[in-house]
C-alpha positions in Angstrom: 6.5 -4.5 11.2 3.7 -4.8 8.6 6.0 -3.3 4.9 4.7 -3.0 1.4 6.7 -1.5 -1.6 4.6 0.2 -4.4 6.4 1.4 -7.6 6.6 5.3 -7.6 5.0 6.3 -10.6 2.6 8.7 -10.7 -0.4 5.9 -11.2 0.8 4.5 -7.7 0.8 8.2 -5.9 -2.3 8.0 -4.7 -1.9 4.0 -3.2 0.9 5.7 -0.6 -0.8 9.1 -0.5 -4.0 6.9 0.6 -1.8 4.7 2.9 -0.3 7.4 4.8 -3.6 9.3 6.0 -3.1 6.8 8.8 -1.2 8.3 11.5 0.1 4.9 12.4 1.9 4.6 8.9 5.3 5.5 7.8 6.0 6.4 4.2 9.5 6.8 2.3 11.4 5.5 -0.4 13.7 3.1 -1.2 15.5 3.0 -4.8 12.2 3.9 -7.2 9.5 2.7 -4.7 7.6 3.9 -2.1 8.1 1.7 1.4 5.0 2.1 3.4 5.4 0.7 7.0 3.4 0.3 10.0 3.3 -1.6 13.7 -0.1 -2.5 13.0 -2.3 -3.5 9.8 -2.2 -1.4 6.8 -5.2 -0.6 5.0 -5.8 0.9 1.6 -9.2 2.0 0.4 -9.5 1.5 -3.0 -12.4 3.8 -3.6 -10.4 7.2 -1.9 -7.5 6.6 -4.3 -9.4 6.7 -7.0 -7.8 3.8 -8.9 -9.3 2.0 -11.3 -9.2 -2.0 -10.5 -6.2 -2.4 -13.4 -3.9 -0.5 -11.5 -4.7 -1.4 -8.3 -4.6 -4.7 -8.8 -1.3 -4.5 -9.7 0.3 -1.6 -7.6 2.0 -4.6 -4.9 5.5 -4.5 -6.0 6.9 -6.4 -2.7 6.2 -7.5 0.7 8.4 -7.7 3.8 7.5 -10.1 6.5 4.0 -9.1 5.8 1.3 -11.2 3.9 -2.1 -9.8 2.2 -5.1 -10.5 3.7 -7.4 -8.8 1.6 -7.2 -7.5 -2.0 -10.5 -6.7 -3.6 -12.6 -4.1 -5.1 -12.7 -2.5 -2.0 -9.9 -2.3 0.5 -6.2 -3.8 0.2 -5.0 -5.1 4.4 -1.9 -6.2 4.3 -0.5 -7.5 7.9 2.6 -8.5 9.2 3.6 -12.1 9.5 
């Protein structure tokens, strides 16, 4: 199972509130972050959250088996290892 953990604060909201438009993933929270799961890929666009590239670059609090694949301007795909 692909996991990332984003800090809950409200400059993060919108990275899980992005995240979850998917069907496929599973949000919820564990101690003061948000653990956003899925079977399959999860992919972030960067553009619908509406973060600017500080904060998105550094919304990844912590992985679980999963490793990112891409992290740019654009999307974030983090997969499962």
């Amino acid at each position: 199972m692909t996991t990332l953990f984003v800090l809950d604060v409200p400059e993060n909201t919108a990275v899980a509130a992005v995240a979850g438009q998917d069907p496929a993933v599973m949000i919820d929270r564990v101690g003061p972050y948000f653990r956003i799961r899925s079977e399959d890929s999860i992919v972030i666009d960067r553009r619908a959250t509406g973060c600017r590239h500080a904060v998105w670059y550094s919304s990844v609090a912590g992985l679980h088996r999963s490793r990112i694949v891409q992290w740019d301007k654009d999307a974030m795909r983090i997969e499962a290892r």
